[in-house]
C-alpha positions in Angstrom: 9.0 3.5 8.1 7.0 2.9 11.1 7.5 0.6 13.6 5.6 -0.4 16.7 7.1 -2.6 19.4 5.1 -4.0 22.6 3.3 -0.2 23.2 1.2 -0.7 26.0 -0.7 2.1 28.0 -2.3 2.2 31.8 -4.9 4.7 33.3 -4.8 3.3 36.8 -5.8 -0.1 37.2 -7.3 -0.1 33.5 -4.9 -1.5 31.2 -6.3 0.6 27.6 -3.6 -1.0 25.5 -1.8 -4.3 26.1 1.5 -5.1 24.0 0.4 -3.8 20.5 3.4 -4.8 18.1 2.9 -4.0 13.9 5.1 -2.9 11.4 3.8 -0.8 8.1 6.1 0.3 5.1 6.6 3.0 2.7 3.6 2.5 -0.6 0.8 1.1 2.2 -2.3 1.4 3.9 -2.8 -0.1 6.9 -6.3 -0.6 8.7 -6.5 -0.2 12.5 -9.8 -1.9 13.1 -11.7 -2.0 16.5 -15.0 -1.6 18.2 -15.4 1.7 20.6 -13.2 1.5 23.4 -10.5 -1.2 22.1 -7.8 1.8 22.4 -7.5 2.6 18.9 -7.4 6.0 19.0 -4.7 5.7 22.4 -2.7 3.8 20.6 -2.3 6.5 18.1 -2.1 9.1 20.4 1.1 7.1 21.4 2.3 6.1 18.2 2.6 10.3 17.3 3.9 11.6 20.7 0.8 12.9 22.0 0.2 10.3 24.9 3.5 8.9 27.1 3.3 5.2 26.4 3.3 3.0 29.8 5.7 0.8 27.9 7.1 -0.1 24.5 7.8 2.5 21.7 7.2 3.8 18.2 9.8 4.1 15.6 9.2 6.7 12.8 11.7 6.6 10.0 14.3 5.4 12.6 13.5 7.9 15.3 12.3 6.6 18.8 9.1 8.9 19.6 10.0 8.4 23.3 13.8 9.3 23.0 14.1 11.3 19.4 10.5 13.0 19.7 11.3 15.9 17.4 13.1 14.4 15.0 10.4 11.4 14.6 7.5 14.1 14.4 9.6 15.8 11.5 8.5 13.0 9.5 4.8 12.6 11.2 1.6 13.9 9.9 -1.5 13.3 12.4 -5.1 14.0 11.7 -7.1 12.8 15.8 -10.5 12.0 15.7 -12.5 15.5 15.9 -9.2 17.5 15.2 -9.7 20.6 16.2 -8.9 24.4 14.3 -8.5 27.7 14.6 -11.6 28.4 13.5 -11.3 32.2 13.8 -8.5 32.1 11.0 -9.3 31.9 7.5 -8.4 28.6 5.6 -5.2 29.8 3.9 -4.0 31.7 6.5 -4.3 28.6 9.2 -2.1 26.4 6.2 0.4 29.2 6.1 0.6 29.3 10.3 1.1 25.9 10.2 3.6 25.8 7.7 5.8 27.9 10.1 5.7 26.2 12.8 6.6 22.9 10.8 9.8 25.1 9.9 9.3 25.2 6.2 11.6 28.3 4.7 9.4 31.5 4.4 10.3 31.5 0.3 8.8 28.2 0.0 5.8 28.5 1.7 3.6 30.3 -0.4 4.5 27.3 -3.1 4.0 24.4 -0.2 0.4 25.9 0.9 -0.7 26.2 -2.6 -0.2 22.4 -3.1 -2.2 21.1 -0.7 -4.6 23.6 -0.9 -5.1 22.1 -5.0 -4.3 18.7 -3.4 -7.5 18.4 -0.7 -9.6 20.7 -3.3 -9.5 23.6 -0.8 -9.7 26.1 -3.6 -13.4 27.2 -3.2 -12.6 27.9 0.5 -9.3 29.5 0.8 -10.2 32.9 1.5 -13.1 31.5 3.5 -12.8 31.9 7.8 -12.6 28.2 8.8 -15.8 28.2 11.6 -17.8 29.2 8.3 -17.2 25.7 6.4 -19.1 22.8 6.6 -17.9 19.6 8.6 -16.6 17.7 5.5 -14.5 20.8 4.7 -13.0 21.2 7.9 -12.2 17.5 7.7 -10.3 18.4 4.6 -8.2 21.5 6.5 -7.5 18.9 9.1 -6.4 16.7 6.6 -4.1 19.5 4.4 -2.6 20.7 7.7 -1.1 17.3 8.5 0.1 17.4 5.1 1.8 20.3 4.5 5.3 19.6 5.5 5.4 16.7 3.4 5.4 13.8 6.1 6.5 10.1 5.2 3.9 8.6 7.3 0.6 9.7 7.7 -1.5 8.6 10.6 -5.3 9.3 10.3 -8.0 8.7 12.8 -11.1 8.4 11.6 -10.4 10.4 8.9 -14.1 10.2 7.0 -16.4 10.2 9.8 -19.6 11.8 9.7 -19.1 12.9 5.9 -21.6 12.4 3.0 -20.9 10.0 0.4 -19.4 12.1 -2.0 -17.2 13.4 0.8 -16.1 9.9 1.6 -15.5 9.0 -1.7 -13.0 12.3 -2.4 -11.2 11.7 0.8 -10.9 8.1 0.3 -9.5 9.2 -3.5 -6.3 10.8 -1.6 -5.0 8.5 0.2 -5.3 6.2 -2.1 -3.0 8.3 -4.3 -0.8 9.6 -0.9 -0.1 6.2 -0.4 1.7 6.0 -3.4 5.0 8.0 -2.0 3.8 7.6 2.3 3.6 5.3 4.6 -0.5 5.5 6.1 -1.9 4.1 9.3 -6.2 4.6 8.9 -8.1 4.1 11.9 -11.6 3.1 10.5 -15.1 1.5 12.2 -16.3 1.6 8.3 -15.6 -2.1 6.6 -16.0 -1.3 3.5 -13.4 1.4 4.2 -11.0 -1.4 4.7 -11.7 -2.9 1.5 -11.6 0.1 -0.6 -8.1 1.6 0.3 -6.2 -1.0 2.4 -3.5 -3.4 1.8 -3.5 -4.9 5.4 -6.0 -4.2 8.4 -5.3 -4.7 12.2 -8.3 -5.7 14.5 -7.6 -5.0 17.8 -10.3 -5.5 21.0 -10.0 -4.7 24.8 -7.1 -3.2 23.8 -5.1 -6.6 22.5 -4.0 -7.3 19.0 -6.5 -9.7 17.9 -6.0 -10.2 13.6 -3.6 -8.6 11.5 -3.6 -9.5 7.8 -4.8 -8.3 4.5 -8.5 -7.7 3.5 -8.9 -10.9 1.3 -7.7 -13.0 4.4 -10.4 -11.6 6.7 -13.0 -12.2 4.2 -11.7 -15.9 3.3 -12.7 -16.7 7.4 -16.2 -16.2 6.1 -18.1 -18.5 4.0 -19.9 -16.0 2.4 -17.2 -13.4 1.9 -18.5 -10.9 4.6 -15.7 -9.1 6.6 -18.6 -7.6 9.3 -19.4 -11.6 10.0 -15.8 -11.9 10.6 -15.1 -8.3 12.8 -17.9 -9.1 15.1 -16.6 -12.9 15.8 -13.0 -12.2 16.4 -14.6 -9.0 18.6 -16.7 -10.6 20.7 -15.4 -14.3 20.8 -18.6 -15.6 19.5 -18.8 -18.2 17.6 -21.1 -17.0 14.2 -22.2 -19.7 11.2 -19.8 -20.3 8.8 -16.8 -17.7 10.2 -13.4 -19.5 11.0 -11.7 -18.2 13.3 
């Protein structure tokens, strides 16, 4: 459902993303791991149309996001790091806006909006304007907007930062059960993230792909079991006591 081939991206002289290649299918969550500034969030930003790629390309559902950009974004649901809202509308009536622009029929979206209102547990804050609701709430607009024309692949950046534990926990909840029917790409700095809702996980560093395998494989590196002893040597190139790598 989403292919990525060779996508590379230049500011200049500064090469941000060099020759990224995955592949993730309908039923998974994949992990795109990386310390600040490896180009995760570039290479996303590529991936759903928002950035011209230098070179390579995306493929959503068979559609070239370079050549077929409406037709692949049809099927694209994107939540960027600190997403921002129309904060002067109220919660329902951004979902509904939304909902029009994504070209859902008029008679169906009072139906559509109601869904993912009950499915990110908006109900408490539908009638509520949005620059009244706390940041874990907004999170969860961002999140319902990306949802609400019923994408096939989901790609979420940083999609539980700065939230409470609770928060976390709710938001990690959903995808879990999305995943079930989509095809998610979860950009995460939080390990244990990775463990709780992934099926594979990317690490990626100065822009390179640098790991790409399941969970349990990045822990087996370790002697004792601990993906951050793992992150930071394939991250940093140093060698750590008792990490294979």
């Amino acid at each position: 459902m989403l292919e990525v081939n060779s996508i590379s991206k230049r500011f200049g002289d500064f090469h941000a993303v060099k020759g990224v290649s995955f592949n993730a299918n309908q039923g998974e969550v994949l992990g795109f791991l990386g310390p600040n500034g490896a180009g995760k969030s570039t290479t996303m930003k590529m991936i759903t149309g928002f950035l011209e790629a230098t070179n390579g390309d995306a493929i959503i559902c068979g559609n070239s996001i370079q050549k077929n950009t409406l037709e692949a974004k049809k099927n694209l649901g994107y939540v960027p790091e600190n997403a921002p809202l129309y904060e002067d509308m109220y919660v329902r009536e951004f979902l509904e806006f939304i909902a029009k622009m994504r070209g859902i029929e008029t008679h169906l979206i009072e139906n559509r909006v109601r869904e993912v209102i009950k499915m990110c547990a908006l109900e408490s804050v539908e009638f509520q304007k949005i620059e009244t609701l706390s940041k874990g709430y907004k999170r969860r607009v961002s999140l319902a907007q990306s949802l609400v024309h019923d994408p096939k692949v989901l790609i979420l950046d940083e999609p539980t930062d700065g939230l409470d534990p609770n928060q976390k926990h709710d938001v990690r909840e959903l995808i879990k059960k999305l995943a079930k029917e989509k095809c998610i790409l979860i950009s995460t700095h939080i390990l244990e993230e990775v463990e709780e809702v992934c099926d594979r996980c990317i690490i990626i560093g100065e822009g390179e792909k640098l790991f790409e395998g399941t969970p349990n494989e990045l822990k087996l590196k370790s002697d004792n079991g601990r993906i951050q002893d793992v992150f930071r040597a394939i991250t940093t190139g140093h060698e750590i006591q008792g990490v294979a790598v």
